[in-house]
N, CA, C and O atoms as a CHARMM CRD file, in Angstrom:
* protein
*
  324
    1    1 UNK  N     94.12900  39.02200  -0.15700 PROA 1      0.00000
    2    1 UNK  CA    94.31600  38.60500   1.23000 PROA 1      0.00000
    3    1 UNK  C     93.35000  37.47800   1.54300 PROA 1      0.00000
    4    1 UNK  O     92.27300  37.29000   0.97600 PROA 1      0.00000
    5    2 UNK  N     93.84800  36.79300   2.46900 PROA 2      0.00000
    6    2 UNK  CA    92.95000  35.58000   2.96400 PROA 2      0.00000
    7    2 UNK  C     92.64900  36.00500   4.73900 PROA 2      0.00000
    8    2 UNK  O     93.29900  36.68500   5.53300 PROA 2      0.00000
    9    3 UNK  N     91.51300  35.33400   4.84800 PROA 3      0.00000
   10    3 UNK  CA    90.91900  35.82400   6.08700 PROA 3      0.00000
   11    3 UNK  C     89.90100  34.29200   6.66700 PROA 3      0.00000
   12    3 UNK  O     89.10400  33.60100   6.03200 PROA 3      0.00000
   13    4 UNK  N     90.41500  34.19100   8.24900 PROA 4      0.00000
   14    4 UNK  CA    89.46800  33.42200   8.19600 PROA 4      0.00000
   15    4 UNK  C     88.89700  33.56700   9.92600 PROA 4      0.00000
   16    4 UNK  O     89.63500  33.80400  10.88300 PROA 4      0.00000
   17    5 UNK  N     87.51700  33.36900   9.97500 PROA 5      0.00000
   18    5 UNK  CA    86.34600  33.47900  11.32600 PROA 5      0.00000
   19    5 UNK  C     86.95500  32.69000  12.50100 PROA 5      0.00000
   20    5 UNK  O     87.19200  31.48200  12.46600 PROA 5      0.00000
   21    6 UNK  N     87.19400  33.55600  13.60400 PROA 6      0.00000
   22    6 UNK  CA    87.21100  32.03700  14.91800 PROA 6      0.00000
   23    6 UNK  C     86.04400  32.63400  15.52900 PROA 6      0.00000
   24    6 UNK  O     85.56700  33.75900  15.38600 PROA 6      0.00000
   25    7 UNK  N     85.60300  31.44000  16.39200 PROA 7      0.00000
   26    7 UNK  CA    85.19100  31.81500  18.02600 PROA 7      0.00000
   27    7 UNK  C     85.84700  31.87400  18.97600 PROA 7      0.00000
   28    7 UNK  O     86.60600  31.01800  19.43100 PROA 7      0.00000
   29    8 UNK  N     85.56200  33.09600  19.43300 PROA 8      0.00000
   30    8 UNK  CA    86.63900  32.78900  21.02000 PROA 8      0.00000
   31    8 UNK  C     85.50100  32.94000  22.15300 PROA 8      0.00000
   32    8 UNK  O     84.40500  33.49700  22.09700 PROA 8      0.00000
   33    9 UNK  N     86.22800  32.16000  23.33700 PROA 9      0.00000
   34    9 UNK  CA    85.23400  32.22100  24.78300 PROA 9      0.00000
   35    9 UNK  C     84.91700  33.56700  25.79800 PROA 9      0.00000
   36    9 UNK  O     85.06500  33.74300  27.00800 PROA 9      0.00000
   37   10 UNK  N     84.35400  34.50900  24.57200 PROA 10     0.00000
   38   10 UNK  CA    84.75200  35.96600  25.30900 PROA 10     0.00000
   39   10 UNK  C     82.98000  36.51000  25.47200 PROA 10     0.00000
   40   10 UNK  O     81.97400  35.83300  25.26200 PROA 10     0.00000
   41   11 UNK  N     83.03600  37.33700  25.72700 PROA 11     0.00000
   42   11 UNK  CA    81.54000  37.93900  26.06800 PROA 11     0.00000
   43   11 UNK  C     81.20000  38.75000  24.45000 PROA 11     0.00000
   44   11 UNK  O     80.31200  38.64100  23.60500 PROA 11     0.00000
   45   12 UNK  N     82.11500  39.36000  24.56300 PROA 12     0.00000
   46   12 UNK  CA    82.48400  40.43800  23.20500 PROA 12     0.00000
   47   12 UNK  C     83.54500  40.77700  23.00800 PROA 12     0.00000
   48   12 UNK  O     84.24800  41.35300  23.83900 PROA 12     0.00000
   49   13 UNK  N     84.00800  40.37000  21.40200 PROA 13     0.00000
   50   13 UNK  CA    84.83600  40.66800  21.02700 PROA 13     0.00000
   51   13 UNK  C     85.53800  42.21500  20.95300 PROA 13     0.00000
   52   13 UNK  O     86.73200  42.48500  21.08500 PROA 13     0.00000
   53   14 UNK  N     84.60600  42.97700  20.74400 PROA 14     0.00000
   54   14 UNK  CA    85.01800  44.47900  20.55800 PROA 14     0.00000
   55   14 UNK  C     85.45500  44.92700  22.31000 PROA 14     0.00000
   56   14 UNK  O     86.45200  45.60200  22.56600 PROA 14     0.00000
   57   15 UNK  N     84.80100  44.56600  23.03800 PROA 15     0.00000
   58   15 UNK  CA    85.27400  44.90500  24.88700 PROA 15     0.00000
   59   15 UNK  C     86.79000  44.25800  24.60100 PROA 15     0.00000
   60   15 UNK  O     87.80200  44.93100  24.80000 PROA 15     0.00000
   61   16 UNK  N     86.85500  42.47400  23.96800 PROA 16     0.00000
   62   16 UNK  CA    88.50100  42.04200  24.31700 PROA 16     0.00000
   63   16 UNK  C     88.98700  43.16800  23.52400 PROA 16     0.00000
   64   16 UNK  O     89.64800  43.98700  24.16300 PROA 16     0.00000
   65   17 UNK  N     88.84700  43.35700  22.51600 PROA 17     0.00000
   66   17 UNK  CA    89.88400  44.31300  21.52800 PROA 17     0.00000
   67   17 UNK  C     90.42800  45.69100  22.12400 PROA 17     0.00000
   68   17 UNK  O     91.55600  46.12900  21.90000 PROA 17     0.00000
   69   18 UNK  N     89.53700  46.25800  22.85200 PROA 18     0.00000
   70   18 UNK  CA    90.07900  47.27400  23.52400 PROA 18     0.00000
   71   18 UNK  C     90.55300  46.87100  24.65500 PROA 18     0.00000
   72   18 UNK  O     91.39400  47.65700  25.09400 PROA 18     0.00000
   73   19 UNK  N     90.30100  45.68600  25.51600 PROA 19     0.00000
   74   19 UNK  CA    90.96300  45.02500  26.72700 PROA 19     0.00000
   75   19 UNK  C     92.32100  44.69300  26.18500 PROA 19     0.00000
   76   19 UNK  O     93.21500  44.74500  27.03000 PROA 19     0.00000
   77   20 UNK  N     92.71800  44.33000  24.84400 PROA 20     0.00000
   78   20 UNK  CA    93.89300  44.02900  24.70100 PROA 20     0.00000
   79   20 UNK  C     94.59000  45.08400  24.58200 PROA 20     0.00000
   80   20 UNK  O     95.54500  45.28100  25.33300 PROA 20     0.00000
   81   21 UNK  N     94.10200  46.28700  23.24100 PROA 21     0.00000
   82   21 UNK  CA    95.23100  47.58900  23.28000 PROA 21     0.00000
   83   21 UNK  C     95.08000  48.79900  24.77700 PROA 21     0.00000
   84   21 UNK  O     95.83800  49.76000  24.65200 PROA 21     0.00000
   85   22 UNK  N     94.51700  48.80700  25.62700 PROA 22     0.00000
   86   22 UNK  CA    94.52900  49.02500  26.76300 PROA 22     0.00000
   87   22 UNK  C     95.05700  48.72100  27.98100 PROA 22     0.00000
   88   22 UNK  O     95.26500  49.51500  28.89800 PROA 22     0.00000
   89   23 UNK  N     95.30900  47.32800  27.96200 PROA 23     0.00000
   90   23 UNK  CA    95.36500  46.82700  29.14900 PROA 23     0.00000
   91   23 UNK  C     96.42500  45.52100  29.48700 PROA 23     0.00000
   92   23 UNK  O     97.02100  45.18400  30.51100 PROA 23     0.00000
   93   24 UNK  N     96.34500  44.90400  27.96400 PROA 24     0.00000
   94   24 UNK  CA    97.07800  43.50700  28.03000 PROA 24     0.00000
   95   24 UNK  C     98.32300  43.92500  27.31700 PROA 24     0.00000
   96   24 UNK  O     98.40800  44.86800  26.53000 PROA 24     0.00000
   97   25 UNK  N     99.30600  43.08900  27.69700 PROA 25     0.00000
   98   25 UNK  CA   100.90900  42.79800  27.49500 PROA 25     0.00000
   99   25 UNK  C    101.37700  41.76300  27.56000 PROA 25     0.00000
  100   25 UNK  O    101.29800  41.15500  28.62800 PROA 25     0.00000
  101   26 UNK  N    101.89700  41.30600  26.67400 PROA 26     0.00000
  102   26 UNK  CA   103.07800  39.60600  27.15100 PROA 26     0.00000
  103   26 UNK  C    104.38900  40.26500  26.46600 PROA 26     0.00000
  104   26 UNK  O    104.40900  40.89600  25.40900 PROA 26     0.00000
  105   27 UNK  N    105.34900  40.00600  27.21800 PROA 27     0.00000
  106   27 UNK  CA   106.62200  40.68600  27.33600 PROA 27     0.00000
  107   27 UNK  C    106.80700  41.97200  25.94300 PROA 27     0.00000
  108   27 UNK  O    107.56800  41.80700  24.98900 PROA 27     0.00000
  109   28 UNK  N    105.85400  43.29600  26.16100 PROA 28     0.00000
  110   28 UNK  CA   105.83100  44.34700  25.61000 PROA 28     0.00000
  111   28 UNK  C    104.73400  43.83600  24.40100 PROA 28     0.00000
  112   28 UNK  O    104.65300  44.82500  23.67200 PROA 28     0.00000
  113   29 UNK  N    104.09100  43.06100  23.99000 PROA 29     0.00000
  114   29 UNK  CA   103.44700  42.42000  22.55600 PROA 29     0.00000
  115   29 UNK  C    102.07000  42.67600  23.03400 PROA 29     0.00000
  116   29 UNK  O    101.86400  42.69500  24.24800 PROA 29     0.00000
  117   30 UNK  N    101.09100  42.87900  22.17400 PROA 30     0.00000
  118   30 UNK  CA    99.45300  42.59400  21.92300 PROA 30     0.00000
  119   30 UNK  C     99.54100  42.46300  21.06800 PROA 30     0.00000
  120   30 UNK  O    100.57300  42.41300  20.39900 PROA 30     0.00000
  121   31 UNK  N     97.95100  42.30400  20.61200 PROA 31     0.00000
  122   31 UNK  CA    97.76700  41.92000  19.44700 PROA 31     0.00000
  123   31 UNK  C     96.15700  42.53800  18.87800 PROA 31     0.00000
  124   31 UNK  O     95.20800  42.77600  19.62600 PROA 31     0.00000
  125   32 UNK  N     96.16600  42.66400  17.76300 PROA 32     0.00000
  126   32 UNK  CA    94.65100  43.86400  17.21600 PROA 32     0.00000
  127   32 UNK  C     94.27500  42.63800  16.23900 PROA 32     0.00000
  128   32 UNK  O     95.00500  41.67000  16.02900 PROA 32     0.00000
  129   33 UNK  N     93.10100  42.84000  15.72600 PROA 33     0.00000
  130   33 UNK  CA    91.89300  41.77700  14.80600 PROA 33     0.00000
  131   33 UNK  C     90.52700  42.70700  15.12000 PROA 33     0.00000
  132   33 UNK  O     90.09100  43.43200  16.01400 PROA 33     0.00000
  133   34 UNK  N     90.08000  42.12500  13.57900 PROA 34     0.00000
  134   34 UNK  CA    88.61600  42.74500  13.38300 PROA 34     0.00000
  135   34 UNK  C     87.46400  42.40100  14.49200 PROA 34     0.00000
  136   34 UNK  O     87.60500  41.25100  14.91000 PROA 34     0.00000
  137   35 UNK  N     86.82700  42.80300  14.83000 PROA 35     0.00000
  138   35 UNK  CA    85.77700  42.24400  15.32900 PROA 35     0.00000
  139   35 UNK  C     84.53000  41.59200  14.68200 PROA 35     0.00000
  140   35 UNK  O     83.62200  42.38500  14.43100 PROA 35     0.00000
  141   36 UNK  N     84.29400  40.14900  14.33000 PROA 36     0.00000
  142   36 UNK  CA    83.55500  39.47000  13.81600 PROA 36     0.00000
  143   36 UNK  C     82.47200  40.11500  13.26800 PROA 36     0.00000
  144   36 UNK  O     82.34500  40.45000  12.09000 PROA 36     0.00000
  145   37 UNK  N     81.62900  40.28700  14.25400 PROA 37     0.00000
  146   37 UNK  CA    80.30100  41.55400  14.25000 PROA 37     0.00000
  147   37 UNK  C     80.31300  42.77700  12.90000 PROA 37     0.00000
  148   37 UNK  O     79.23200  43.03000  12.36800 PROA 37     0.00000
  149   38 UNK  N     80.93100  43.12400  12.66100 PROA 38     0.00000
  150   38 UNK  CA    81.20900  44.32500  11.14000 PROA 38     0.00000
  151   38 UNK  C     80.93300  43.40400  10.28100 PROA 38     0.00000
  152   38 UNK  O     80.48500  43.88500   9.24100 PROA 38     0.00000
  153   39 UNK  N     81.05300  41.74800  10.28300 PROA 39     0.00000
  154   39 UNK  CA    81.16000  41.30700   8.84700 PROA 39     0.00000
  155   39 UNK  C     79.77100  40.41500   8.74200 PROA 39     0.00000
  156   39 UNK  O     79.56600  39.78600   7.70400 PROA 39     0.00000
  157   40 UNK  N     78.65700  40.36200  10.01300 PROA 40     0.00000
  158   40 UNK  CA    77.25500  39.87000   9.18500 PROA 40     0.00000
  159   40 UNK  C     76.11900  40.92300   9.00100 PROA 40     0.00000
  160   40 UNK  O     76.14100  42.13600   9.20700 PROA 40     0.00000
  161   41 UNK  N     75.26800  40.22900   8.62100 PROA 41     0.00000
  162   41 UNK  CA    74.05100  41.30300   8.17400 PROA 41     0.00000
  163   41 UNK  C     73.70400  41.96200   9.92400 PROA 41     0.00000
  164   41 UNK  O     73.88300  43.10900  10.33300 PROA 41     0.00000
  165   42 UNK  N     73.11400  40.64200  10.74400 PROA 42     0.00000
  166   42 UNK  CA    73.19300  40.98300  12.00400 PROA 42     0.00000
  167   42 UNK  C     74.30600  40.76200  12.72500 PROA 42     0.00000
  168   42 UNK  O     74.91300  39.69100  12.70500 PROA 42     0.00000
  169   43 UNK  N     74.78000  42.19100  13.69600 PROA 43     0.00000
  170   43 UNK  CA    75.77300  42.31500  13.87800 PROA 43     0.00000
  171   43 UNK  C     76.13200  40.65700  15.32500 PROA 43     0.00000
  172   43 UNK  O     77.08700  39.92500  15.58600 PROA 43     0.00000
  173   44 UNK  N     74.85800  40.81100  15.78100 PROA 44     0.00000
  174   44 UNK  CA    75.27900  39.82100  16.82400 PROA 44     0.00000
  175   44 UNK  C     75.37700  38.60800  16.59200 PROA 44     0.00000
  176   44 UNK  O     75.76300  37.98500  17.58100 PROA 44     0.00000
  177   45 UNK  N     75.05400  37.53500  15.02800 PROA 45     0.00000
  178   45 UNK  CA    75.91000  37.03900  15.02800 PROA 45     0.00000
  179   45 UNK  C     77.02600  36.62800  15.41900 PROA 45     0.00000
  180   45 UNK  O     77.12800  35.57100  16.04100 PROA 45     0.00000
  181   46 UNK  N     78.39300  37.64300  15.02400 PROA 46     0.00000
  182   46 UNK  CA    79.29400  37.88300  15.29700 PROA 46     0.00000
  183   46 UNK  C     80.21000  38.32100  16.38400 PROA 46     0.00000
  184   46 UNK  O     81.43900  38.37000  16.33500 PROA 46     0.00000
  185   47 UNK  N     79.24900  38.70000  17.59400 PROA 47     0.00000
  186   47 UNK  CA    79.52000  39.19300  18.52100 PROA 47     0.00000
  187   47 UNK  C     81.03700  38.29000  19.31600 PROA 47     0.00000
  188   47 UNK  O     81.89300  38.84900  20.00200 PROA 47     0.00000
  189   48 UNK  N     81.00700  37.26100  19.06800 PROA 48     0.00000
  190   48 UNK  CA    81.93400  36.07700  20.11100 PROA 48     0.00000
  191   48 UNK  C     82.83000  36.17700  18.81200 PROA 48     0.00000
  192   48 UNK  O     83.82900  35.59400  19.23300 PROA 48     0.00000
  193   49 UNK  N     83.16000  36.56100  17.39700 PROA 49     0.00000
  194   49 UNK  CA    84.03100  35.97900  16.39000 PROA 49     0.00000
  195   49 UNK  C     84.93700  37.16800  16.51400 PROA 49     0.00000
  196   49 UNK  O     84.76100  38.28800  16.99500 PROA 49     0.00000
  197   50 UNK  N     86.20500  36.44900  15.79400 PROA 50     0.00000
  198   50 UNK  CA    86.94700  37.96200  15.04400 PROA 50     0.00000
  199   50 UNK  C     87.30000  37.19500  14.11000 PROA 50     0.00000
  200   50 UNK  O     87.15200  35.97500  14.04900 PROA 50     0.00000
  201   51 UNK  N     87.97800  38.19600  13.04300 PROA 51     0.00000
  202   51 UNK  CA    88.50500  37.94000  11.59800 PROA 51     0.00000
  203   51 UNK  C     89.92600  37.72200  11.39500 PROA 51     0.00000
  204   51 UNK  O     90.46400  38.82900  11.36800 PROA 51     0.00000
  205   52 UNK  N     90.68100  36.89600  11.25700 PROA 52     0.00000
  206   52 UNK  CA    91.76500  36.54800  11.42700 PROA 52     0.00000
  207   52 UNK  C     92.49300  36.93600  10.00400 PROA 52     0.00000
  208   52 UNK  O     91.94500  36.55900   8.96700 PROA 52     0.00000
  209   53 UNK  N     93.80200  37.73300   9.93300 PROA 53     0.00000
  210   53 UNK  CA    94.11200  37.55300   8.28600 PROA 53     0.00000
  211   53 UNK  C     95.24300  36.64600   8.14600 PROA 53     0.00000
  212   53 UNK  O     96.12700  36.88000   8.97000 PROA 53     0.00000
  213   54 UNK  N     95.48300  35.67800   7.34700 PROA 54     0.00000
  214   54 UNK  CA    96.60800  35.08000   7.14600 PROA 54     0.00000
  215   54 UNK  C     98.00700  35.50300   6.73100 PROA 54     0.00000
  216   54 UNK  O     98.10300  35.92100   5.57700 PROA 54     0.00000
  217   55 UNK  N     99.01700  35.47000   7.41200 PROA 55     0.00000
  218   55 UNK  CA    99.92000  36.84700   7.16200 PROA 55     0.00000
  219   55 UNK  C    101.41800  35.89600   6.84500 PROA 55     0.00000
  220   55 UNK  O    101.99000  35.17300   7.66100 PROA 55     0.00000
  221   56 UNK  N    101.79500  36.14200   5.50000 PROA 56     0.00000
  222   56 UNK  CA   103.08200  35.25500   5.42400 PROA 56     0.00000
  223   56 UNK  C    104.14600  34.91800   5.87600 PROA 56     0.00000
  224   56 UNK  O    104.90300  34.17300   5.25300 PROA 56     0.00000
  225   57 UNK  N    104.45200  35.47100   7.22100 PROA 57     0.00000
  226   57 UNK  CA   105.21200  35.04000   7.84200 PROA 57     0.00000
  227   57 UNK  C    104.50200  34.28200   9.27000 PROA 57     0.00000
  228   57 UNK  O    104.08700  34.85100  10.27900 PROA 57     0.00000
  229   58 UNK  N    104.52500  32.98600   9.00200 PROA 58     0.00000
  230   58 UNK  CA   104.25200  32.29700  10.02200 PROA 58     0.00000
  231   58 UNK  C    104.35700  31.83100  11.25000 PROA 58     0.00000
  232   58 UNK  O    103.69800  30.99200  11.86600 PROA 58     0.00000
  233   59 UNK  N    105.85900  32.89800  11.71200 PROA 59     0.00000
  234   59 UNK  CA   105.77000  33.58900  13.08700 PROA 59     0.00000
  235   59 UNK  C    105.20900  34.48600  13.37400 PROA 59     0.00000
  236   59 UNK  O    105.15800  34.63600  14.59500 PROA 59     0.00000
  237   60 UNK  N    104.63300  35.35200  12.70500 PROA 60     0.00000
  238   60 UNK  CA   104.22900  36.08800  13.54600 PROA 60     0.00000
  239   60 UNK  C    102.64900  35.75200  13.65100 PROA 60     0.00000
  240   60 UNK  O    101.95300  36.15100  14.58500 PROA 60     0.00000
  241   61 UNK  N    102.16000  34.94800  12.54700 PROA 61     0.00000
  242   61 UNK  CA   101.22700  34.45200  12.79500 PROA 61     0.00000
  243   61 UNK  C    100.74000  33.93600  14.28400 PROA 61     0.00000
  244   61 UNK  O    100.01700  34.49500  15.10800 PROA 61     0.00000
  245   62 UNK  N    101.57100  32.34600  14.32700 PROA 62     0.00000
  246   62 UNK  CA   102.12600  32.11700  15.45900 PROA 62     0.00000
  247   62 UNK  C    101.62000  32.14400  16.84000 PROA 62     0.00000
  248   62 UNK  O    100.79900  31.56400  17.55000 PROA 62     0.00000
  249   63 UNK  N    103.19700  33.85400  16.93100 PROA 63     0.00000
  250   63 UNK  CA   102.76800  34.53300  17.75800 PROA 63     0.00000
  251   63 UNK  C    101.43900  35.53000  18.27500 PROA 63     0.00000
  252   63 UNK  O    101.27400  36.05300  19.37700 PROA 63     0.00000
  253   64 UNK  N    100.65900  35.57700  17.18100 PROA 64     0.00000
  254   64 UNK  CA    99.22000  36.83000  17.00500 PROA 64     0.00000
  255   64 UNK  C     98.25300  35.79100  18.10100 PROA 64     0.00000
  256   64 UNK  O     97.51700  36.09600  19.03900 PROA 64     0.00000
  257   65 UNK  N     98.67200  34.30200  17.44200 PROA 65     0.00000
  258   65 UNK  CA    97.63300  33.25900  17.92700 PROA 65     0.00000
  259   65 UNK  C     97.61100  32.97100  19.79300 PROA 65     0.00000
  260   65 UNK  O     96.74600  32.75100  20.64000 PROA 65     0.00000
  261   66 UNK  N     99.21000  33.14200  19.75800 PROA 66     0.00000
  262   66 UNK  CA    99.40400  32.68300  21.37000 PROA 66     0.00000
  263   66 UNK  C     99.33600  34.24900  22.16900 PROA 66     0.00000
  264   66 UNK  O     99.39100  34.40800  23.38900 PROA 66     0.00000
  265   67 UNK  N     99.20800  35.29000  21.17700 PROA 67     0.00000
  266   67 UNK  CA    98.68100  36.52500  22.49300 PROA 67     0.00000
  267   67 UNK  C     97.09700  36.83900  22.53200 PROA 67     0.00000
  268   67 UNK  O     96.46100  37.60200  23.25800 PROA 67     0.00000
  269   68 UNK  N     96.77200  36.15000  21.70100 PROA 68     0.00000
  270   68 UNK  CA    95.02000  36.27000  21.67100 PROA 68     0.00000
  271   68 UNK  C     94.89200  34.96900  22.66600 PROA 68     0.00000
  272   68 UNK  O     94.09300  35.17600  23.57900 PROA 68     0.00000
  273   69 UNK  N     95.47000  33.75100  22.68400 PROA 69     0.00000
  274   69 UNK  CA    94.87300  33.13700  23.92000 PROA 69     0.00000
  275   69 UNK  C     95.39900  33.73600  25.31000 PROA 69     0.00000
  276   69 UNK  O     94.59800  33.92800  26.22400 PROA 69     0.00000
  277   70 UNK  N     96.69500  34.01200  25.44300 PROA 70     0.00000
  278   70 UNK  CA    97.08300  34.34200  26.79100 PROA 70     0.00000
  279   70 UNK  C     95.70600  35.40200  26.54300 PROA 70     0.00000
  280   70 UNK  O     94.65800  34.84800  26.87600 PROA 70     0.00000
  281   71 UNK  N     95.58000  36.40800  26.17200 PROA 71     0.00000
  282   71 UNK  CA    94.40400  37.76800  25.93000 PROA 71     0.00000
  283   71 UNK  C     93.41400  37.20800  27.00300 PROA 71     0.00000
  284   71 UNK  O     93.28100  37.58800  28.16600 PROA 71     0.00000
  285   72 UNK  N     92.60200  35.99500  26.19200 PROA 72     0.00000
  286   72 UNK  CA    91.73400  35.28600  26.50300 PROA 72     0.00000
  287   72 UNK  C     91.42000  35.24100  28.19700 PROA 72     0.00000
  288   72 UNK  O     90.61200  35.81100  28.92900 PROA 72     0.00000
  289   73 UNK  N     92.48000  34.27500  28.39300 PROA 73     0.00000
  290   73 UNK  CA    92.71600  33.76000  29.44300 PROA 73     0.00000
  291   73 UNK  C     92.56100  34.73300  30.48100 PROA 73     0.00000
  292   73 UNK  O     91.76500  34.53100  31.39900 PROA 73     0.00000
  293   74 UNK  N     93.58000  36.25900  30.38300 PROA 74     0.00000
  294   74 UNK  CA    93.53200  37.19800  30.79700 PROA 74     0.00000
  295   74 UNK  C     92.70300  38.09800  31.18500 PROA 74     0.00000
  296   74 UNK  O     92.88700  38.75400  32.21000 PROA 74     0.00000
  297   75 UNK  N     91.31100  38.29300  30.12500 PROA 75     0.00000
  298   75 UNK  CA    90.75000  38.65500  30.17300 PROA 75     0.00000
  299   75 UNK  C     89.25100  38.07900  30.95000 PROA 75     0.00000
  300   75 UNK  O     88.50400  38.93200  31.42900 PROA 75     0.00000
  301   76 UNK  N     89.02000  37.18400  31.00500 PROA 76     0.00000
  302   76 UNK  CA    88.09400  35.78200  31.57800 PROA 76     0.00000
  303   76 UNK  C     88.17200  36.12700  32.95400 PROA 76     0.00000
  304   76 UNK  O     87.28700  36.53100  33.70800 PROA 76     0.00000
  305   77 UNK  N     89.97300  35.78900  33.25700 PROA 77     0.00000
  306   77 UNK  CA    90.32800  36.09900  34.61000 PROA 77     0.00000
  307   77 UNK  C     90.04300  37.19300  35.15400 PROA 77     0.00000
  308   77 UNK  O     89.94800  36.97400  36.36200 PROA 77     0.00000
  309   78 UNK  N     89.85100  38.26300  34.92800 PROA 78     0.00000
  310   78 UNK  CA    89.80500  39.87500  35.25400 PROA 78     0.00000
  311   78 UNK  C     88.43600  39.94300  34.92900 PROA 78     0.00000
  312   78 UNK  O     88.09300  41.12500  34.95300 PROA 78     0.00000
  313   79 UNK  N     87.42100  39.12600  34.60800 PROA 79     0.00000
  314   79 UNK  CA    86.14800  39.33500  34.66800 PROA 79     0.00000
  315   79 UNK  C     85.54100  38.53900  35.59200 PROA 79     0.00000
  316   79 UNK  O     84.38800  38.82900  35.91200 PROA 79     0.00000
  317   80 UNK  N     86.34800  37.11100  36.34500 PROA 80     0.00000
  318   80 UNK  CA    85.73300  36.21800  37.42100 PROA 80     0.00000
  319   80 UNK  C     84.79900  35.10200  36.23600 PROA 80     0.00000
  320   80 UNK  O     83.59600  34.84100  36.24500 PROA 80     0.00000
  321   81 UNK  N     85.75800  34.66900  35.39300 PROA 81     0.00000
  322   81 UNK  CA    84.85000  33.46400  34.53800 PROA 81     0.00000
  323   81 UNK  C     85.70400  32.39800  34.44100 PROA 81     0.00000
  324   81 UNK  O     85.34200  31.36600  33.87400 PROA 81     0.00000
């Protein structure tokens, strides 16, 4: 498998991850990813990353990409940022 690091504009990744299987929806869809943080020595490093896996079908890729930003967006908003 291939895997690769983003940053996203979040406080913590592990709060979005459960903000997403909790709370977020785009027409019935979320979306799950590692939380950055598990993969350095210090965890906070990682705190703003997640682990992305490259998945051969490149829709659904895609799509993983555009419900982690709506996520984003979503989530920002519902915090007043």
């Amino acid at each position: 498998a291939f895997y690769t690091m983003a940053k996203l504009p979040v406080d913590s990744t592990e709060r979005f991850q459960l903000y997403l299987l909790q709370e977020f929806e785009d027409n019935g869809e979320t979306v799950m990813f590692a939380p950055g943080s598990g993969f350095y020595a210090d965890p906070a490093d990682g705190r703003s990353e997640i682990r992305i896996a490259y998945v051969h079908n490149c829709d659904y890729l895609r799509r993983a990409i555009q419900l982690v930003g709506k996520g984003v967006a979503a989530y920002n908003a519902k915090r007043g940022v």
